[in-house]
C-alpha positions as CSV (number, residue, x, y, z in Angstrom):
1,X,-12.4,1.5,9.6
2,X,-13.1,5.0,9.1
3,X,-13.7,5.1,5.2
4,X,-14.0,3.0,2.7
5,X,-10.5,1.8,0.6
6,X,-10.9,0.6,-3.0
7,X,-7.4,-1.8,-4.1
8,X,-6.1,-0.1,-6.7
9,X,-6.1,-3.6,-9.3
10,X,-8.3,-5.7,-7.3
11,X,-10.8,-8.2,-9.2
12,X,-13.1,-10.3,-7.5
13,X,-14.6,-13.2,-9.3
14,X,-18.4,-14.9,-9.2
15,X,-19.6,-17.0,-11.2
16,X,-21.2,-17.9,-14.3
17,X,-24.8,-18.9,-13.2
18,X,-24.6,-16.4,-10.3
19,X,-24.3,-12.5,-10.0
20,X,-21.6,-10.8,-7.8
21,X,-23.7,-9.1,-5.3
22,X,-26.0,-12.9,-4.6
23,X,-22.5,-14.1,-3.1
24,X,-21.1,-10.5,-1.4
25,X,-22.7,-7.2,-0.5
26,X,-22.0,-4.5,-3.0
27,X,-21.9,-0.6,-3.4
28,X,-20.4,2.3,-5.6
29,X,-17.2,2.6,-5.8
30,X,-17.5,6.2,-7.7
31,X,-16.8,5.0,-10.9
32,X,-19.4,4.0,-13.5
33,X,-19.6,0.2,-14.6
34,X,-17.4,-0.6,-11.3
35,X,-18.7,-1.6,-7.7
36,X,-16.7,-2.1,-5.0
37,X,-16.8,-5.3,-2.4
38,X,-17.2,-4.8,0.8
39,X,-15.7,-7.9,2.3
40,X,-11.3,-7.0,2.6
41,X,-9.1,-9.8,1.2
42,X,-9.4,-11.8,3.9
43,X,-12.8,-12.1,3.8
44,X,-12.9,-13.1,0.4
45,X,-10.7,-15.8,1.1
46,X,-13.3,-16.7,3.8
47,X,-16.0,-16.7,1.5
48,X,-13.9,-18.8,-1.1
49,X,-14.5,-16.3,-3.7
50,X,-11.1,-15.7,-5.9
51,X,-9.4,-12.0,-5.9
52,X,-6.7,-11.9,-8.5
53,X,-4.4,-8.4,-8.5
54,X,-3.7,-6.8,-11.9
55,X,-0.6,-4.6,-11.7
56,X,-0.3,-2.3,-14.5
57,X,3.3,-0.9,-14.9
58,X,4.8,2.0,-17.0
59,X,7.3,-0.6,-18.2
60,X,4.8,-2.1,-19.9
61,X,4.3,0.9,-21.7
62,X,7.6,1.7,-22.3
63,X,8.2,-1.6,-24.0
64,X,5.3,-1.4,-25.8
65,X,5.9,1.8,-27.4
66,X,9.7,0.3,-28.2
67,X,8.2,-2.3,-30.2
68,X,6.1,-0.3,-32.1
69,X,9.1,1.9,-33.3
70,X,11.7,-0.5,-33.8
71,X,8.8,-2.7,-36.0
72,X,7.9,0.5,-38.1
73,X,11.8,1.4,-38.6
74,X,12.8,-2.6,-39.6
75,X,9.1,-3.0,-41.4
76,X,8.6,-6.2,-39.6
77,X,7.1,-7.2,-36.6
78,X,8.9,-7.3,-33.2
79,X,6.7,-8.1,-30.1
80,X,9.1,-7.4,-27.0
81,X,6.9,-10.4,-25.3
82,X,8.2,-13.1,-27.7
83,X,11.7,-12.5,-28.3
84,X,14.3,-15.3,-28.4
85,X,14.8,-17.4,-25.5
86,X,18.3,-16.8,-23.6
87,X,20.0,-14.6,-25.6
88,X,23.7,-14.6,-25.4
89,X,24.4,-10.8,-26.0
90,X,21.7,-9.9,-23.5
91,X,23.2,-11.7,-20.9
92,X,26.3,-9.9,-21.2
93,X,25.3,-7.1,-21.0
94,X,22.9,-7.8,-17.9
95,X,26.4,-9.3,-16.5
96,X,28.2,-6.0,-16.8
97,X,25.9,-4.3,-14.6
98,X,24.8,-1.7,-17.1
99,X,21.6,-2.3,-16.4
100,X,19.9,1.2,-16.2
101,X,16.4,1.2,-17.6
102,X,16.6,-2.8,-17.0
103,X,13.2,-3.1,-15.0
104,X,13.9,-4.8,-11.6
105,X,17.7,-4.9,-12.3
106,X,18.6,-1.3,-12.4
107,X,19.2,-0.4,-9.0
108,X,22.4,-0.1,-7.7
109,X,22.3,-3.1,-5.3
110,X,20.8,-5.4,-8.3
111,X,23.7,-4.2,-10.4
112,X,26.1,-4.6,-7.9
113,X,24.1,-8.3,-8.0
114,X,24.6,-8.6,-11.8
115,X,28.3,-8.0,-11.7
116,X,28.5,-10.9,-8.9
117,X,25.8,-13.8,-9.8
118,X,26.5,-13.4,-13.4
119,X,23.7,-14.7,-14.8
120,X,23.3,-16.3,-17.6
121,X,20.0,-18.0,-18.5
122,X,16.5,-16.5,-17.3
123,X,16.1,-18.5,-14.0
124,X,19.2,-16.5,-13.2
125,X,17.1,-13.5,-13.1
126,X,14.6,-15.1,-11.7
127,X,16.8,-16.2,-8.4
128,X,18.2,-12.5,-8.7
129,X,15.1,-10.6,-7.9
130,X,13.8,-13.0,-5.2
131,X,17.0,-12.7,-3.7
132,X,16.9,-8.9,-3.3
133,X,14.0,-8.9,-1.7
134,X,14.5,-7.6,2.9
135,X,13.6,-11.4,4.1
136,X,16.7,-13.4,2.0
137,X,18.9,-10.1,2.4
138,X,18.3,-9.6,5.9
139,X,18.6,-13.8,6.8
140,X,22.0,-13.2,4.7
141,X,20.9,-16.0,1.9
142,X,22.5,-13.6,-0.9
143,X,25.6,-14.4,-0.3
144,X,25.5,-18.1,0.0
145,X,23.7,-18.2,-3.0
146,X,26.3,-16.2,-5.2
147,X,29.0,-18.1,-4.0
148,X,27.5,-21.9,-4.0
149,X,26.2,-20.5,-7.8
150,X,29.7,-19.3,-8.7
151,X,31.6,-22.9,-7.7
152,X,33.3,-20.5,-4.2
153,X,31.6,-22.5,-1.7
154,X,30.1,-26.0,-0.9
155,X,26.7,-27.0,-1.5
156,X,24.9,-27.8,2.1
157,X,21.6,-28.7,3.5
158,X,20.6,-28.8,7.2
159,X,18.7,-31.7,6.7
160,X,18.7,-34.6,3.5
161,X,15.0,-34.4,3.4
162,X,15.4,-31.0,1.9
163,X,17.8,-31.7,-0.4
164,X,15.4,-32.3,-2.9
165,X,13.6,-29.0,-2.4
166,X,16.7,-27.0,-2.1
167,X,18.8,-28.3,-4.9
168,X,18.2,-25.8,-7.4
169,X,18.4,-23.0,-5.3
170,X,22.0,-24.3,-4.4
171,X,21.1,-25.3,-0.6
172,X,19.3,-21.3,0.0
173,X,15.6,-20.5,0.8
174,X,14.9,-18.1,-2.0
175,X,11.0,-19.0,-3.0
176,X,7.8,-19.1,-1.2
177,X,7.1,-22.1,-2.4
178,X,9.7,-23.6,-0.5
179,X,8.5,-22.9,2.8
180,X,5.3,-25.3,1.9
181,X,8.4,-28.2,0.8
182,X,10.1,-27.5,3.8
183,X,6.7,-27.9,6.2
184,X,5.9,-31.0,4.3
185,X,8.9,-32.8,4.4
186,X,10.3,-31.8,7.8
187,X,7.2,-31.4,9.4
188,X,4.9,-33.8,7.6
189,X,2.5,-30.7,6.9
190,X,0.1,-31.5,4.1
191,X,1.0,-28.5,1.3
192,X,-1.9,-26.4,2.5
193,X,-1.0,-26.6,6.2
194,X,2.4,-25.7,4.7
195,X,0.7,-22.6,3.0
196,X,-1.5,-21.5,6.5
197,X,2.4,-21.7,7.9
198,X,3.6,-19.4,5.2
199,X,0.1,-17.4,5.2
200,X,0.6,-16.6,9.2
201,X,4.1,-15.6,8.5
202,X,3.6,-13.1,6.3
203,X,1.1,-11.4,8.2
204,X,1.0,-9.1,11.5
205,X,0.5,-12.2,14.0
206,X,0.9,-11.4,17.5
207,X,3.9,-13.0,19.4
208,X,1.7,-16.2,21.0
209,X,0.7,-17.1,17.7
210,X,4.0,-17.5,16.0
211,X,4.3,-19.4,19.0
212,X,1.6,-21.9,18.8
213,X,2.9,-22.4,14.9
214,X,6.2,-22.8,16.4
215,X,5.8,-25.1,18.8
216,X,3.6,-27.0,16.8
217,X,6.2,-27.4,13.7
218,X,8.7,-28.4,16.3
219,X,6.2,-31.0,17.9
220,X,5.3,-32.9,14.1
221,X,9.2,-32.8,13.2
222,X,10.5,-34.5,16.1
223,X,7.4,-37.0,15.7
224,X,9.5,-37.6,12.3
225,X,12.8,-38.0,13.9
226,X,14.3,-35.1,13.6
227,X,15.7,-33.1,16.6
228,X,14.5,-30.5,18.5
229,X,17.6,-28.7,17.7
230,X,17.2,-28.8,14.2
231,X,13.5,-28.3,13.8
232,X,14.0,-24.8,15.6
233,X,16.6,-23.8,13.4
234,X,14.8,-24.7,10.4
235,X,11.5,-22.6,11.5
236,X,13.2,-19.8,12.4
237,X,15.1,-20.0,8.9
238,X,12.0,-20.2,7.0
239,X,9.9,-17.8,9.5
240,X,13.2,-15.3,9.0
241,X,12.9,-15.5,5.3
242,X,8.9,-15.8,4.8
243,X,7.9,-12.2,6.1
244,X,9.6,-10.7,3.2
245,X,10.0,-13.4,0.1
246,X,8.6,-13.5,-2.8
247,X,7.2,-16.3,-4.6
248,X,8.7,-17.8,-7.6
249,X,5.8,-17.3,-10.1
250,X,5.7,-13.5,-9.1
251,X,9.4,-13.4,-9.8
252,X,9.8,-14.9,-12.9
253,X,6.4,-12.8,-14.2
254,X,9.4,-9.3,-13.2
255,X,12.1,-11.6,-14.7
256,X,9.6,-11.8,-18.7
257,X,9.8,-7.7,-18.3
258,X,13.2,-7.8,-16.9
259,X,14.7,-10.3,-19.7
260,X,12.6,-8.1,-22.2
261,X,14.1,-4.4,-21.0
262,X,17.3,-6.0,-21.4
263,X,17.2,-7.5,-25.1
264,X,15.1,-4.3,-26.2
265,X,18.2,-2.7,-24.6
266,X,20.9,-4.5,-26.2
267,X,19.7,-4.2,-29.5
268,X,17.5,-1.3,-30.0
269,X,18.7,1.3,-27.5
270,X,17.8,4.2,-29.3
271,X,13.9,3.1,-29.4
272,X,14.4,1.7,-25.9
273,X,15.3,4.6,-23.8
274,X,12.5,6.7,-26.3
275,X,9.9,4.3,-24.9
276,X,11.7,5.1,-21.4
277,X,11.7,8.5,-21.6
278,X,8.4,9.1,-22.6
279,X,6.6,6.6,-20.4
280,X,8.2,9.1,-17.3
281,X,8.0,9.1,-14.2
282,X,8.8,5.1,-13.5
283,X,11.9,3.4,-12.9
284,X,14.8,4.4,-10.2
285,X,16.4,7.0,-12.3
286,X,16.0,10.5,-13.4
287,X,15.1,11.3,-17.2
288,X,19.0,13.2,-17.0
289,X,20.7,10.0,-16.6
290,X,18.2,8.1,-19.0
291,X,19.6,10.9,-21.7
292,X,23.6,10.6,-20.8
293,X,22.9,6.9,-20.6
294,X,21.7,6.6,-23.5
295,X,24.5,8.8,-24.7
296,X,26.3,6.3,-23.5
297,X,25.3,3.3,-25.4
298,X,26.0,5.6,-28.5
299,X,22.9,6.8,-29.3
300,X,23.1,10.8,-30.5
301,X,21.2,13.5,-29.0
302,X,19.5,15.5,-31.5
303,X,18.9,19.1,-30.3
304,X,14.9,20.1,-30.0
305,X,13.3,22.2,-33.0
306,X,9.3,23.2,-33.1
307,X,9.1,21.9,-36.8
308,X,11.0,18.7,-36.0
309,X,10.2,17.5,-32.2
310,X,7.1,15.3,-31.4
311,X,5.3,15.1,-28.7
312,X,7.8,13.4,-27.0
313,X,11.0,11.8,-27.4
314,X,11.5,10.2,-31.2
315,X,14.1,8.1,-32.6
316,X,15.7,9.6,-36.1
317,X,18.8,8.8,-37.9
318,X,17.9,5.1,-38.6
319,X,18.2,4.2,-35.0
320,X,20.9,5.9,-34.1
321,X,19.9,9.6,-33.0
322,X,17.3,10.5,-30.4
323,X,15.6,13.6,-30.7
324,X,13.9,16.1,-27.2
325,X,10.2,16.2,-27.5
326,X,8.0,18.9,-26.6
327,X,6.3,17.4,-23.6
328,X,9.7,18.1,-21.7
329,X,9.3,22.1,-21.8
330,X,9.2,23.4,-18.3
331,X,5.5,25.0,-18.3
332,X,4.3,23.7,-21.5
333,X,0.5,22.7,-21.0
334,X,-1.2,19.5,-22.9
335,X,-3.4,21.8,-25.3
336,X,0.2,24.6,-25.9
337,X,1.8,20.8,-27.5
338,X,-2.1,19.9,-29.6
339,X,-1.8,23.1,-30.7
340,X,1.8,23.8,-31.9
341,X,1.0,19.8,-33.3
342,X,-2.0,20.6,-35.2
343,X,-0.5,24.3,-36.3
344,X,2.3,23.3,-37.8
345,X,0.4,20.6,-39.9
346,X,-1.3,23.3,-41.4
347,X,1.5,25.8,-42.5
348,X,5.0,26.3,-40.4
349,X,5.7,29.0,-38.3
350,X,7.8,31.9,-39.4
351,X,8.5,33.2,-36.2
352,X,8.9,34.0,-32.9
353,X,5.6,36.1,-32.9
354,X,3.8,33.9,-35.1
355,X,3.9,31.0,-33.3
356,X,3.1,32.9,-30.0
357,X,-0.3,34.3,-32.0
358,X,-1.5,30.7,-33.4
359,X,-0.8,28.6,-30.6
360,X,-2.1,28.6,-27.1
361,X,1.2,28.5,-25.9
362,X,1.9,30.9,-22.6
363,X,4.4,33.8,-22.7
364,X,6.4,31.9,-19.6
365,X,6.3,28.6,-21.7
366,X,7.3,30.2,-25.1
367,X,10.4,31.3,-23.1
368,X,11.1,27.8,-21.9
369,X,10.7,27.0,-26.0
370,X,13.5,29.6,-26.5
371,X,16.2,28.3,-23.7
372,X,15.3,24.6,-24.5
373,X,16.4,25.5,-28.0
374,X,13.0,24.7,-30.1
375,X,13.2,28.1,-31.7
376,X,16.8,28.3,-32.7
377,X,15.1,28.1,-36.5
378,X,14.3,31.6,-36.1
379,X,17.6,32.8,-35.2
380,X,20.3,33.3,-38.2
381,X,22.9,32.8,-35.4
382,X,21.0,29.5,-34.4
383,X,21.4,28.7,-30.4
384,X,23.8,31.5,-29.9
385,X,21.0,33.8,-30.7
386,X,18.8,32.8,-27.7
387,X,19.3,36.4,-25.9
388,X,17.5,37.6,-28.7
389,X,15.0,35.7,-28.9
390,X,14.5,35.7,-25.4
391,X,13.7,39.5,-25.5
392,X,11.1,39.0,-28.6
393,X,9.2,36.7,-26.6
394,X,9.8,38.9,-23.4
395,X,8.0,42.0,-25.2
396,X,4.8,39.9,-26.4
397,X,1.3,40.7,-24.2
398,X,0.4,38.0,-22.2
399,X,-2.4,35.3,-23.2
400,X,-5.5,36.5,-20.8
401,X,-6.4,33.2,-18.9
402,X,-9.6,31.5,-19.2
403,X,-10.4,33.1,-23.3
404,X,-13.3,31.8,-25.2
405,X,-12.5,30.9,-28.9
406,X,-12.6,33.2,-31.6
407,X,-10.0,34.7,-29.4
408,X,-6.8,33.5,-30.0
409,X,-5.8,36.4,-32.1
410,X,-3.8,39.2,-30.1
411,X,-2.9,42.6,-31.1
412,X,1.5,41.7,-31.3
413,X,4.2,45.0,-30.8
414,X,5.5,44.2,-34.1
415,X,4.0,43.8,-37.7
416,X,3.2,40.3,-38.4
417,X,5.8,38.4,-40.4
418,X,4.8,36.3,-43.1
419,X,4.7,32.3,-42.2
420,X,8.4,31.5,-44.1
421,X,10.5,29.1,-42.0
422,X,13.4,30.9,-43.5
423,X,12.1,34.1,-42.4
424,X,13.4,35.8,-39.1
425,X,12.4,38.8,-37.3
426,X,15.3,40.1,-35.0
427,X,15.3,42.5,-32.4
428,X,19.0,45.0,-32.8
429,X,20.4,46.6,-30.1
430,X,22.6,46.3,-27.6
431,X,23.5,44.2,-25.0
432,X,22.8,40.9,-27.6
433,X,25.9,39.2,-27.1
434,X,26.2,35.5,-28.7
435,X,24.9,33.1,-26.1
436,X,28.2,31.1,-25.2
437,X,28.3,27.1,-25.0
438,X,27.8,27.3,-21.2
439,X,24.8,29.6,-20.9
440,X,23.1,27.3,-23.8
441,X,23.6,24.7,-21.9
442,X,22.3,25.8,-18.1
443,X,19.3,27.4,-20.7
444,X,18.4,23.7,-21.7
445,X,18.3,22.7,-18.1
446,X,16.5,25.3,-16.6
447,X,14.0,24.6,-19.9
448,X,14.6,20.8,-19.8
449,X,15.8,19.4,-16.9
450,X,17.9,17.8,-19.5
451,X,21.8,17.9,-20.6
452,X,21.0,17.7,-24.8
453,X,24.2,18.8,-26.4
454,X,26.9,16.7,-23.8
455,X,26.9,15.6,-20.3
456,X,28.1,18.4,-18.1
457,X,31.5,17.1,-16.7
458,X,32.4,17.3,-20.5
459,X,34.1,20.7,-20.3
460,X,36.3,19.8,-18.1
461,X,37.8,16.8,-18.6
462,X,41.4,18.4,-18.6
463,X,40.2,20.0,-14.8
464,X,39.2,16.4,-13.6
465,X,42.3,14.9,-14.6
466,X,44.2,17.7,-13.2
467,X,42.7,16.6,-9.9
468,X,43.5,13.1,-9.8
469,X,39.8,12.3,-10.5
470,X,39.3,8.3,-12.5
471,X,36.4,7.9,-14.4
472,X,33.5,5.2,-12.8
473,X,34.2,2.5,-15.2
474,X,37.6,2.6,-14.0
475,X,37.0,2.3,-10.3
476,X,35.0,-0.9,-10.7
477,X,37.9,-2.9,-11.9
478,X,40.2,-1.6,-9.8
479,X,42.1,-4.0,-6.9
480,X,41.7,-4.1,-3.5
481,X,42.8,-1.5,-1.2
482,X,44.0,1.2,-4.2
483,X,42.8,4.7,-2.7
484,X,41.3,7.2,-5.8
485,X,39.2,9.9,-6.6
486,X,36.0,9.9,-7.8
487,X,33.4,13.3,-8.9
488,X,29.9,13.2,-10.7
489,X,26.5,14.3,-10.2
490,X,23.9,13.6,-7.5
491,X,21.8,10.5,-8.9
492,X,20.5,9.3,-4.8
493,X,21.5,9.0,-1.6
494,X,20.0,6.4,0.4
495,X,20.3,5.0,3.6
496,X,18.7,1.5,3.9
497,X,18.4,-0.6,7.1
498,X,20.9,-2.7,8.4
499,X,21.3,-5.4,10.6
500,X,22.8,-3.9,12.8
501,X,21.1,-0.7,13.5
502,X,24.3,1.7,12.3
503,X,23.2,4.1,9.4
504,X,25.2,3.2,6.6
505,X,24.6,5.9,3.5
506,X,25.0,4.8,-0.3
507,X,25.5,7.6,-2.9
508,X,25.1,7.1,-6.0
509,X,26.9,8.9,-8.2
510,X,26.7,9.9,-12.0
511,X,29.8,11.0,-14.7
512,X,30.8,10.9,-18.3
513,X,31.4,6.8,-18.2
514,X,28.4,5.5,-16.0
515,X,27.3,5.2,-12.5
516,X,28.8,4.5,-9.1
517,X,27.6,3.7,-6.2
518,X,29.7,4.8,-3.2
519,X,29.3,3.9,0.3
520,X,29.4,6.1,3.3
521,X,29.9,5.0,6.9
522,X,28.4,6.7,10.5
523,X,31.7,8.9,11.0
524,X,32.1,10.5,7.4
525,X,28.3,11.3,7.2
526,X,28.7,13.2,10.6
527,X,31.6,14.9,9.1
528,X,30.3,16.0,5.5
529,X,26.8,15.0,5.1
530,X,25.9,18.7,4.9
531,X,27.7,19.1,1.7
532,X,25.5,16.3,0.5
533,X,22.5,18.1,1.0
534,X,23.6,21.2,0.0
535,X,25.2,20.4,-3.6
536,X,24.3,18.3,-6.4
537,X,27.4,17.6,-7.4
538,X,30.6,16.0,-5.6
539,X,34.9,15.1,-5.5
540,X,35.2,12.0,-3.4
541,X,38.3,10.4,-2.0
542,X,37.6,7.0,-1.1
543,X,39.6,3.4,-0.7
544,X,38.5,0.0,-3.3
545,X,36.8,-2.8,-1.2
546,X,36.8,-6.1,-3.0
547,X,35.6,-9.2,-1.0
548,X,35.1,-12.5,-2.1
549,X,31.8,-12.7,-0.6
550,X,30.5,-9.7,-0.7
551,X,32.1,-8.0,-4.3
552,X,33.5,-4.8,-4.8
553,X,32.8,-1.6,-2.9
554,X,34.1,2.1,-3.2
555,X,34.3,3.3,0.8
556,X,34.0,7.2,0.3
557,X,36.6,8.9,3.5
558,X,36.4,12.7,1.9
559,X,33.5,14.4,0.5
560,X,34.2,18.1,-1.4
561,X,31.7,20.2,-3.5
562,X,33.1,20.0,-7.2
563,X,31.4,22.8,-8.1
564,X,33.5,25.2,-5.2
565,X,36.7,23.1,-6.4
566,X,36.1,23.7,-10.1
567,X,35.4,27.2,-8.6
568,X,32.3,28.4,-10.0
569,X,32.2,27.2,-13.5
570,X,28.8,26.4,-14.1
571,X,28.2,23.1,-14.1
572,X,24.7,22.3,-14.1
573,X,23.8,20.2,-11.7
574,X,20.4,18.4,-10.1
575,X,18.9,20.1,-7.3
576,X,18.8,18.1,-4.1
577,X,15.5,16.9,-3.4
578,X,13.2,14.4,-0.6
579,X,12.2,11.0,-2.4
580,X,10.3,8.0,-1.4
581,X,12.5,5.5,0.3
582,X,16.0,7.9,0.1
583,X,17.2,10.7,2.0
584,X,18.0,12.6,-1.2
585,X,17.0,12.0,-5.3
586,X,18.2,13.7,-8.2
587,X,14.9,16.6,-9.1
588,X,12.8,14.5,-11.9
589,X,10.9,15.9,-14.7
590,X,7.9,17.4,-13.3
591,X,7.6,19.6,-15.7
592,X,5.5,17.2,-18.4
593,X,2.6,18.6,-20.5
594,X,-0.5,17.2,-19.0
């Protein structure tokens, strides 16, 4: 090993009677209070000292930041850890395959999932994450399991000894823990053998010592009557699965924060997607389609203003209104949002220019202020007078970098106006037009990143249907072989790997009614994928797919650039960008104070 590697939430026990560094060697890790072990995991295990990993997730935050807000707004307390067990309205939903924001159930294969397992008490969830996980999905267990679950298809074992370990997982190999039943009973493995089986199969192991396990599994099976034949086929099942399972206690620790996302969901969407949106960046999608989503579940949009915006995202209107913080202005530095915080504590800002002068707020960022409509106060002709406003802020000196306090004052073009909220200082001349509805709107996304007053298709509605286009909702309960339409905006565009070695694309789109994911064969990538990566947004012509076993699919055969065929009108639209694990992703917020 070149350097030194610290794990990110790795804890390493002693004991009570014995310091740490009596039982292991220990040296800085670079933080103060915190060593770091120089043994690896596996000496540690070695050593029989215990290493337990704490994973810290941004959906923790998120949902604890929900039930702060939704206890302050109620005036009682709601803990999103201790909610009611198996709640009938949260299962439907989850069933619907909404499931956006839904932590581990959001992506568009688990929703896909949802709309097929339909679960409906927690170890449904539980099943569903280990289940789309690359062993059981690769080893093609998902679709036994959906079926058997759903009454389609007879329960089966390979052998009766298992049927007591495979019951409840209707005859499938979904947990970990299973492999150590399967040893035991087929192989008469003691449960820790059972777990150095499952141990070596998880791990890089070269090819002779799969073998050795191999033969050896074979060798105690047939000992216990069972044939050759079907001992193989059981290790390869479990060694097929094992590499990539999960175990059942990790699962159903997702399922508590899956269950959770989804009540909070159900019946506080307004504070749930707040605590979504400001615990950014987690989760698979992109703060955009947080905001329409949550547009979609009813919850209003309130436009941003600098006397009424927090930090971040807050919920107004009794629940049923969100309104844009300021942490979402493109350029806006952590000590611009303490200072327009604290400022406006003391006395409101009367202007444009006054504002600029008592705030450390940049020129570039006061500009992002104007198009992401915080300072429509200070414009009689509210958003329409952006232009402006726009030039005001334009004409003021820039901040030098790098001042000392004492110097926040600067000498402004124009006499100071007094510090009236009602007060406005406009700039006459010509060439100030009204900003329209359409330039207000591509202003809050440059500024934003966000669509605040509608989702973009909105305008043109009457255009969409002129073409033939059916909204998303509508294409997932349509029958089999029915050829439509679709459009929307770029969400992802992933290609995942398959079996058997062809590319297969899935795209997921985004309009007015929800999300769609479309799939895209070898032969129609080759044909249009450059529109894909040159355009955020996209007219499909595709055929329905339903399957018994494998659900409904939209199978795209024509891909066009909606904004050429809606010729230029503006729409805006996500920039295509690289992401982790997909060949495209919708731009995210990177534009966060901080």
């Amino acid at each position: 090993m070149r350097s030194a590697g610290t794990h990110s939430g790795g804890m390493v026990f002693g004991k009570a009677d014995i310091h740490l560094s009596d039982l292991v060697p220990l040296e800085p890790s670079g933080q103060e209070g915190l060593p770091r072990c120089q043994y690896d995991k596996d000496g540690l295990e070695y050593a029989g000292l215990p290493k337990l990993d704490l994973l810290g997730l941004r959906m923790h935050t998120a949902l604890s930041e929900t039930g702060k807000l939704v206890s302050e707004r109620l005036g009682r307390k709601v803990d999103p850890y201790d909610l009611p067990p198996e709640d009938k309205d949260t299962f439907a939903l989850i069933r619907t395959g909404r499931n956006a924001g839904m932590f581990q159930l959001e992506s568009p294969g688990q929703m896909h999932l949802s709309r097929r397992l339909k679960p409906r008490r927690f170890r449904d969830i539980v099943a569903s994450i280990s289940l789309f996980r690359p062993g059981p999905v690769r080893e093609d267990l998902l679709n036994p399991y959906v079926m058997r679950k759903n009454g389609l298809e007879p329960y089966s074992v390979l052998l009766p000894e298992l049927e007591p370990v495979l019951r409840p997982t209707y005859g499938v190999l979904v947990y970990q823990e299973q492999v150590l039943e399967v040893a035991h009973r087929v192989a008469g493995f003691t449960l820790a053998e059972g777990d150095g089986i499952r141990r070596a199969m998880t791990r890089d192991r070269g090819p002779g010592a799969m073998d050795a396990l191999r033969e050896e599994f074979v060798s105690r099976a047939v000992e216990r009557g069972v044939s050759e034949e079907k001992a193989r086929e059981i290790f390869g099942y479990a060694e097929g699965f094992s590499a990539y399972g999960f175990s059942a206690a990790h699962a159903a620790s997702f399922a508590e924060l899956s269950y959770a996302s989804a009540f909070m969901k159900r019946h506080f969407p307004a504070e749930f997607f707040c605590g979504l949106l400001n615990a950014q960046p987690m989760g698979f999608y992109s703060p955009r389609t947080l905001v329409n989503e949550a547009r979609r579940e009813g919850i209003s949009i309130l436009s941003p203003d600098i006397h009424l915006s927090g930090e971040g995202f807050a919920v107004e209107e009794d629940g049923t209104a969100l309104r844009v913080g300021l942490t979402y202005t493109k350029g806006l530095s952590r000590k611009a949002v303490d200072s327009i915080l604290a400022e406006r504590e003391r006395e409101t800002f009367g202007s444009v220019q006054d504002l600029y002068r008592r705030t450390s707020v940049a020129r570039d960022a006061l500009e992002s202020l104007v198009k992401g409509g915080f300072l429509d106060t200070f414009s009689p002709g509210g958003a329409s007078g952006r232009g402006a406003l726009l030039t005001e802020a334009s004409v003021l000196p820039k901040k030098p970098s790098g001042r000392r306090r004492g110097q926040e004052e600067l000498p402004l073009p124009h006499p100071a106006r007094p510090k009236k909220r009602e007060g406005f200082h406009e700039i006459r001349g010509p060439g100030f037009l009204p900003v329209s509805a359409k330039q207000r709107e591509q202003m809050e996304w440059e500024a934003l990143s966000l669509n605040v007053v509608r989702h973009p298709l909105a305008p043109y509605r009457p255009a969409l249907r002129d073409l033939g286009v059916v909204p998303s909702t509508q294409i997932l309960e349509m029958e089999h072989g029915r050829h439509v339409r679709s459009a929307g905006l770029l969400e992802s565009l992933q290609r995942p790997p398959t079996k058997s070695g062809r590319p297969v694309y899935f795209l997921l789109l985004e309009d007015e009614s929800g999300l769609l994911q479309c799939t895209i064969f070898e032969a129609v990538y080759q044909r249009y994928g450059h529109i894909l990566h040159r355009s955020g947004a996209f007219l499909l012509e595709g055929k329905v797919e339903v399957d018994h076993r494998r659900g409904h699919s939209y199978l795209v055969e024509r891909i066009a650039d909606l904004l050429e065929t809606l010729s230029g009108t503006g729409v805006p639209v996500p920039r295509t960008v690289s992401g982790s694990g997909a060949l495209l992703r919708a731009s995210r917020q990177d534009s966060q104070a901080g």
